[in-house]
Structures are given as structure tokens and as C-alpha cells.
MARVEX-386903 format. One record per residue (C-alpha): x negated, y negated, z negated; chain; residue number from 1. Coordinates in Angstrom, 3 decimals. Each point is the difference from the previous one (the first is absolute). Example, Ala and Ser with C-alpha at 12.3 -4.5 7.8 and 13.67 -1.06 7.14 Angstrom:
% residues 2
VEXTI       px       py       pz c   k
VEXTI  -12.300    4.500   -7.800 A   1
VEXTI   -1.370   -3.440    0.660 A   2
***
This chain:
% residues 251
VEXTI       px       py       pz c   k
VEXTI   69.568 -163.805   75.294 A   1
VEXTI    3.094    2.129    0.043 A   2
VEXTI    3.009   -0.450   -1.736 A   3
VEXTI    0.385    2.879   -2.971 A   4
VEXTI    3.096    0.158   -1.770 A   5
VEXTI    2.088    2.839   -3.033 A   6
VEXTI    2.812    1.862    0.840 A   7
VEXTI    2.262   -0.343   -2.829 A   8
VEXTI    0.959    3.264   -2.187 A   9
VEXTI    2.385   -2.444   -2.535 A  10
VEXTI    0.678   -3.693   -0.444 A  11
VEXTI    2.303   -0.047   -3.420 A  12
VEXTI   -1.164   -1.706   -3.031 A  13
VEXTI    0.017    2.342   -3.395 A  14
VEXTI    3.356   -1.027   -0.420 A  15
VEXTI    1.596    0.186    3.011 A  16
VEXTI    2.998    2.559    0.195 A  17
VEXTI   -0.437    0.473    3.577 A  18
VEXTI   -2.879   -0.359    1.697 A  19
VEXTI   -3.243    2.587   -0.563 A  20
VEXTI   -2.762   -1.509   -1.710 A  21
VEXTI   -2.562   -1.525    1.226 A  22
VEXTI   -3.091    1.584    1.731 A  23
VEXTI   -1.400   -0.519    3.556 A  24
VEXTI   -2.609    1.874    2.025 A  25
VEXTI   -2.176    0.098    3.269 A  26
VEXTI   -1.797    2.324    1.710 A  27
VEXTI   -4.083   -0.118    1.008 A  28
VEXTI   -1.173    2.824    1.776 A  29
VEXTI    0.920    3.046   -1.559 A  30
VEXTI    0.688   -1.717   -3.303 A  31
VEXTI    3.076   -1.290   -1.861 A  32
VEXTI   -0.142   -2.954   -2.182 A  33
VEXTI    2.635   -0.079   -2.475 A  34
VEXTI    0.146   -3.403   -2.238 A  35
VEXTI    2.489    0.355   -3.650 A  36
VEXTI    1.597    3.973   -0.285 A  37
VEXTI    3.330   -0.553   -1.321 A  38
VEXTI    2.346    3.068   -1.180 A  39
VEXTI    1.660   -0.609    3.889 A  40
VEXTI   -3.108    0.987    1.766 A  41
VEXTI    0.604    3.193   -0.434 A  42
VEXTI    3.363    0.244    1.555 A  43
VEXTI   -1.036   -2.000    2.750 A  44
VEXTI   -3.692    2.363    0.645 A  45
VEXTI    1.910    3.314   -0.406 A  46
VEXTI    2.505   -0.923    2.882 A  47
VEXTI   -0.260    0.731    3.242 A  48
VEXTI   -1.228   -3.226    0.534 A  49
VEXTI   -2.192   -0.085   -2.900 A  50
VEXTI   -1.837    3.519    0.988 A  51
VEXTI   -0.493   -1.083    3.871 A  52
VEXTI   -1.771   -2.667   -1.714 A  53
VEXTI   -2.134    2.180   -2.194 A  54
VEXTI   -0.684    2.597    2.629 A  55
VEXTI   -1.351   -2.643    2.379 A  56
VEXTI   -3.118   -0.827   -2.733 A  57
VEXTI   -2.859    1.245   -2.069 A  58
VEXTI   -0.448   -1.786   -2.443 A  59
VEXTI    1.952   -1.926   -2.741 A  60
VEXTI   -0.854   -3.259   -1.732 A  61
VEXTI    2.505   -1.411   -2.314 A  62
VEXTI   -1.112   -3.723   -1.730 A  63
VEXTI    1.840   -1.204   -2.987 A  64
VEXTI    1.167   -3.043   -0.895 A  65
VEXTI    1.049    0.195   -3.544 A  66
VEXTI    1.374    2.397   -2.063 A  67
VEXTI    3.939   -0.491    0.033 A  68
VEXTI    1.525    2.635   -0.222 A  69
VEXTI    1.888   -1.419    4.052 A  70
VEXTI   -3.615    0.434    1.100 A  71
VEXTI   -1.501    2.822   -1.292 A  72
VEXTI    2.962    2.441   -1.013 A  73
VEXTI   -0.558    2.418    2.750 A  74
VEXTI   -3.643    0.530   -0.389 A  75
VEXTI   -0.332    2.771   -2.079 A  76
VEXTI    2.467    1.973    1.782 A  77
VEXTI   -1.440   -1.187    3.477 A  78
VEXTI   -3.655    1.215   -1.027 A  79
VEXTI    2.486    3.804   -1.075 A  80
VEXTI    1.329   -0.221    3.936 A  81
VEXTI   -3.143   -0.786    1.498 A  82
VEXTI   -2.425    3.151   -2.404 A  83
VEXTI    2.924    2.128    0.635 A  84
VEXTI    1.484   -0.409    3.059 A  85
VEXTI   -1.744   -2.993    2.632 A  86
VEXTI   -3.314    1.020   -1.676 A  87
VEXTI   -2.227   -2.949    1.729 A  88
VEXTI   -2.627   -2.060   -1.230 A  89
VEXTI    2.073   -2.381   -2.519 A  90
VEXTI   -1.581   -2.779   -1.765 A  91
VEXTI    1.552   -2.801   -1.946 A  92
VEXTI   -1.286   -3.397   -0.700 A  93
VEXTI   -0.341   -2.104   -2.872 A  94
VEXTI   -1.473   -2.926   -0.862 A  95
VEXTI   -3.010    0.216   -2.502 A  96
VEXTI    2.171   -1.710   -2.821 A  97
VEXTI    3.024    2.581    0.241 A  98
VEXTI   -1.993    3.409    0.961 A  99
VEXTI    0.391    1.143   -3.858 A 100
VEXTI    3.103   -0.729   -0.451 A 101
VEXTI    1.024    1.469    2.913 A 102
VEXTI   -2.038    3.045   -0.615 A 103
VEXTI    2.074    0.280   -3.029 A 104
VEXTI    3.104   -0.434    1.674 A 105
VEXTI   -0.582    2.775    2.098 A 106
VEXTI   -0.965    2.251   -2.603 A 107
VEXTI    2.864   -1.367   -2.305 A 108
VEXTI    2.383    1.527    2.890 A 109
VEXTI   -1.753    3.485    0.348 A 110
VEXTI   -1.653   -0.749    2.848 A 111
VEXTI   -4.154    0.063    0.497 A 112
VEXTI   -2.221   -3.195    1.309 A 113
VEXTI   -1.841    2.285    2.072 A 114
VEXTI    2.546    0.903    1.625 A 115
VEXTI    1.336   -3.024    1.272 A 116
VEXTI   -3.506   -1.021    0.313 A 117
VEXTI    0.045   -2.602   -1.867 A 118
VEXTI   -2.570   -2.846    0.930 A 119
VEXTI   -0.719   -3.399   -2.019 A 120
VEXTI   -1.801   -2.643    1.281 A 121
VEXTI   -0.735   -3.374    1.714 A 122
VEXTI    1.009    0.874    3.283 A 123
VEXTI    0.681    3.173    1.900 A 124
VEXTI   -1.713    0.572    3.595 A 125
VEXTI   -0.302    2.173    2.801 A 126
VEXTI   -0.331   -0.282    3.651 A 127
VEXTI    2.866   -1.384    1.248 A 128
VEXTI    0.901   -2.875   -3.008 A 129
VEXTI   -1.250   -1.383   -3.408 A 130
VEXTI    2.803   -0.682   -2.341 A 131
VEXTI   -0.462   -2.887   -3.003 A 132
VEXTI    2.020   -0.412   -2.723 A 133
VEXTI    0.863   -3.413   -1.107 A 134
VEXTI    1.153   -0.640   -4.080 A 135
VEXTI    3.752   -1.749    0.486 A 136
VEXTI    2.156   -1.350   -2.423 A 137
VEXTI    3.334    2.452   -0.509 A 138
VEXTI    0.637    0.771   -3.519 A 139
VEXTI   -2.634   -0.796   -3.440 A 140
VEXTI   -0.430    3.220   -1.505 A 141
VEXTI   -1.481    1.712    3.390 A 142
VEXTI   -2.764   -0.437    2.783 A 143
VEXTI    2.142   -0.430    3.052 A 144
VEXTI   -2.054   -0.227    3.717 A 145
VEXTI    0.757   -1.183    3.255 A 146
VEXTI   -2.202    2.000    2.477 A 147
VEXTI   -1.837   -1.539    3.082 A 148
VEXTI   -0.434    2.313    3.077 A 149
VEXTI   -3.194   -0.180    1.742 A 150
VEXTI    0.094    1.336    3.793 A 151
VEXTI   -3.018    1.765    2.073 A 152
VEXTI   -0.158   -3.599    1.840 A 153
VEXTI   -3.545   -0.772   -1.685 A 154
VEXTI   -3.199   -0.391    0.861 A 155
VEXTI   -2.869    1.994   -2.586 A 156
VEXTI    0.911    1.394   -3.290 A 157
VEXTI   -1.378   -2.403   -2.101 A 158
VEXTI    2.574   -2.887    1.435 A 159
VEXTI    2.778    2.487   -0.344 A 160
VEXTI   -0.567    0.484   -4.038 A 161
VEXTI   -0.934   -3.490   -0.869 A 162
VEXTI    3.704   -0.873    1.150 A 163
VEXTI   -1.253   -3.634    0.364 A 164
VEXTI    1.688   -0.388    3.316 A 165
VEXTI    3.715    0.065    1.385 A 166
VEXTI    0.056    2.525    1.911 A 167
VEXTI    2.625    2.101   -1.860 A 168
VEXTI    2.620    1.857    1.637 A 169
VEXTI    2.988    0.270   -2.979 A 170
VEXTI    1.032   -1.566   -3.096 A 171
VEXTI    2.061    2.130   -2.493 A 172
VEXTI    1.357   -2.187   -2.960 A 173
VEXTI    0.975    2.972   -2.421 A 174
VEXTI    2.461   -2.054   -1.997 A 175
VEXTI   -1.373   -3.473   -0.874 A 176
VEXTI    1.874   -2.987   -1.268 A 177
VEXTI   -1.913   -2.418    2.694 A 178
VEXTI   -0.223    0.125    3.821 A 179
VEXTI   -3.571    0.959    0.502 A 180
VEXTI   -2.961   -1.962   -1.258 A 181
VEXTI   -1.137   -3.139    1.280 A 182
VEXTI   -3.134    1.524    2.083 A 183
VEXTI    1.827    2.462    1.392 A 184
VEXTI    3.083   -2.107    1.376 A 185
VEXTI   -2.786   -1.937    1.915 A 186
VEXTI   -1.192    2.384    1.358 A 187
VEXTI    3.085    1.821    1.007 A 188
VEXTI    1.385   -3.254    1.814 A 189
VEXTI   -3.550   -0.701    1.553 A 190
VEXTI    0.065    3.182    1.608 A 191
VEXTI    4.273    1.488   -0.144 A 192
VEXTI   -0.084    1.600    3.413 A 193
VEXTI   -2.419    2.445   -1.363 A 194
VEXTI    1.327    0.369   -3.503 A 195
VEXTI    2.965    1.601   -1.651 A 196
VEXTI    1.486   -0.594   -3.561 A 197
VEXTI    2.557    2.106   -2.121 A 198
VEXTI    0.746   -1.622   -2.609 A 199
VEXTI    2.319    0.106   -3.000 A 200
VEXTI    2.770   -2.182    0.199 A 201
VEXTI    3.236   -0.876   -2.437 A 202
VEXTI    3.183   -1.954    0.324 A 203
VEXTI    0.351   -0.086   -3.513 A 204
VEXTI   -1.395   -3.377   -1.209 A 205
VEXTI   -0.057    0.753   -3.277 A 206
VEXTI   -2.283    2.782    0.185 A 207
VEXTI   -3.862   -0.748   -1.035 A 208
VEXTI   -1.635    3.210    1.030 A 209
VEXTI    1.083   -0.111    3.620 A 210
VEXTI   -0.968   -1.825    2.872 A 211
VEXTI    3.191   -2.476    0.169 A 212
VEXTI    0.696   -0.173    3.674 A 213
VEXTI   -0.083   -3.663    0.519 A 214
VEXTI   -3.424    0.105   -0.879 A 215
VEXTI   -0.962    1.702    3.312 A 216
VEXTI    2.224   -2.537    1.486 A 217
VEXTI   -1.689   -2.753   -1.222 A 218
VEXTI   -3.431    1.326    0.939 A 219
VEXTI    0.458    0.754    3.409 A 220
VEXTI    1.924   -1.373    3.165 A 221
VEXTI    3.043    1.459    1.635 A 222
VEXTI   -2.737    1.497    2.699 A 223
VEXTI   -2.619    0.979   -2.137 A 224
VEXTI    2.156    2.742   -1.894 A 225
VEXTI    0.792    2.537    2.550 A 226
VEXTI   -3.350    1.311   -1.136 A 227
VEXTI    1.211    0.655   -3.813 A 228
VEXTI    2.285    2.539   -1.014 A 229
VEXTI    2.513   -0.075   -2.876 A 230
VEXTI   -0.928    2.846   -2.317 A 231
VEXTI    2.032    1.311   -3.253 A 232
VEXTI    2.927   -1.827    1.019 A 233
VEXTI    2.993    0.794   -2.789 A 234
VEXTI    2.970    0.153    2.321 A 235
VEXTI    0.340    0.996    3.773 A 236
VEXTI    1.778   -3.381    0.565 A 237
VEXTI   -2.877   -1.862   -0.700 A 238
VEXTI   -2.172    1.185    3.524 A 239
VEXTI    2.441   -1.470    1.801 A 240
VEXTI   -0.488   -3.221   -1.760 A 241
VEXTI   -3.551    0.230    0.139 A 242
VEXTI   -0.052    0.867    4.011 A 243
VEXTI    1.434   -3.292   -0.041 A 244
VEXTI   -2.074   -1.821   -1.097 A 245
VEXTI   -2.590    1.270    2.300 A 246
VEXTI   -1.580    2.469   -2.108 A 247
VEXTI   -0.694    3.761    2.465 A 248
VEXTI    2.727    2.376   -1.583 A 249
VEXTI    0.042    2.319    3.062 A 250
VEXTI   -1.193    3.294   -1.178 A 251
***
């Protein structure tokens, strides 16, 4: 089973005065899959950088986590690059409990949901992954997800959708106030060589909504956590701290 990680477009929390915010990617085939679009995306995919990415793909799938404004401020105008300009086959994700509201959004902003080809639902698939989002606990008055990545590494459709076994590839907490769910921890540390987790992570104790750091800590070993990576961080300093404590900060 191969080893399928994100490239990172911005780590900084929605507060953070220096860092981009956060959104990560990877690349399948000749698609792109984009999780969160923050306002900074669109710095970062209009580079030169940014466009070598783009050129080198066909399609776009963007999956949303919830709708702060540090993770979806950038759609609307990303779906106005990509009819006008990149002019692939764009579709955003969200889960079944936000796709109104988010159709809304888009329309609030001047922008069309057929044009960013909007999708709700369950779970998104095609033939190289299956993507599941999972409700987390971030803030009360919104439906915040995690997402699970599903790779190609299956055997028959019908094992692939019932996502009863652990065969999945990445774990994207969104922001969530807990490290990962019980079910899933277990089966990240039954199988970690296979497995990578970005996760949301805080130095800031008193903060409920975010995954306090020594939570992670306390979950995993020293040599279990080169296989998580600190995500929405609110100040440079602390990836240095977290490389420390064995958590994979090289990207």
C-alpha cells in the first residue's frame, strides 16, 4: 500500500499574521484535490508555482470543511479564475448538511453553484480515491468535517463504499477541538506506516475549538507521530516546537 501524502498551499490559523491559511492538496492522475479554499489560495495558484501546478491537471476537486470565512474565502473568486481563465472541470464538495448553505454563500458573493460545480453528498468518488467526511467538533453554531481519504488500494467497489475497513490513505481534521476519534486513532496506530494525519493543532490552552497540542502528545508516542502533521498552526515558531516533539514538519 503506498504511502500518499498533501503538499501544503498554507499552514496559518485564521488569525495568524504571518503564515497563509490553511489548505493542502495532492495530486491523482490528472486531478488536483484541494481540501479548505482560503482567500491565500489564490495568490499561491496564480504564481508561477501555483499555475505549473494547474497546468499539470484536468480536473479540480475542492472539499470543504466548514464555512469560515479562513476556509472558504477564496472560493468564489477561485471558481471566477478557473471559468475565466484555467477553465477545467472544477467541482467543489460539501457535505450533505452544508450544500445549501454553501450554495447560498456562493450566490451571496456573485458567484454561480454551477460554476464551481458544486456537489453535496455522502461521499465523493472516482477512480483513483473515495473521500468521507466525518462530523467534528470545532465551533456550535456550524457543521464542521474532518475528511477521510480513501486510496485505489481496494479490492471491489462495494468494500470501497461501505468504508467498514482501514484501509484509508489520509486523515484531514478541518479544525476540530479533539485529536481524531477513538476508531480512527486505532486504526491509524495499527497500521501508521501506511497512514498520514494533518491535523489541527494549538499551543494555546485556553482555546476550546482547537485541537490543543498536548492532546496529540498524549495520544501517540514520540515514534508514532512522524506520520501526523501540524496543521493551522498560529505562529511560525510553533513548527519548530512541534518537529520536536516528533511530529513530521518537513514540507
Amino acid at each position: 500500500m503506498a504511502l500518499w501524502k498533501l503538499k501544503m498551499i498554507g499552514n496559518g490559523s485564521g488569525l495568524s499574521k504571518s503564515l497563509a491559511k490553511t489548505s493542502w492538496y495532492m495530486i491523482q492522475g490528472k486531478t488536483i484535490y484541494i481540501f479548505d479554499c482560503p482567500h491565500s489560495n489564490i495568490s499561491f495558484f496564480v504564481s508561477s508555482k501555483g499555475k505549473k501546478i494547474l497546468d499539470s491537471v484536468d480536473k479540480i476537486r475542492i472539499f470543504i470543511t466548514h464555512m469560515h470565512e479562513d476556509h472558504i474565502g477564496g472560493l468564489v473568486n477561485f471558481s471566477f479564475y478557473n471559468k475565466f481563465k484555467l477553465k477545467k472541470d472544477m467541482k467543489v464538495f460539501a457535505p450533505t448538511a452544508i450544500s445549501i448553505k454553501m450554495m447560498n454563500y456562493i450566490m451571496l458573493l456573485g458567484g454561480d453553484p454551477k460554476d464551481a460545480g458544486l456537489q453535496g453528498g455522502d461521499y465523493y468518488q472516482d477512480d483513483d480515491v473515495q473521500i468521507f467526511p466525518r462530523a467534528v467538533a470545532h465551533v456550535g453554531n456550524l457543521d464542521c468535517y474532518a475528511y477521510v481519504v480513501y486510496g485505489n488500494n481496494f479490492e471491489g467497489t462495494n468494500a470501497f463504499i461501505s468504508q467498514t475497513g482501514n484501509n484509508w490513505s489520509i486523515y484531514y481534521s478541518g479544525d476540530n477541538a479533539s485529536f481524531m476519534d477513538e476508531a480512527t486513532l486505532e486504526s491509524f496506530i495499527a497500521d501508521i506506516d501506511n497512514k498520514m494525519v494533518y491535523h489541527d493543532m494549538t499551543y494555546d490552552i485556553n482555546n476550546q475549538v482547537h485541537c490543543y497540542y498536548q492532546k496529540a502528545v498524549k495520544a501517540l508516542k514520540k515514534t508514532q507521530r512522524n506520520h501526523v502533521v501540524p496543521i493551522h498552526l498560529d505562529n511560525e515558531n510553533d513548527k519548530t516546537q512541534l518537529s520536536r516533539l516528533g511530529f513530521d514538519t518537513d514540507y
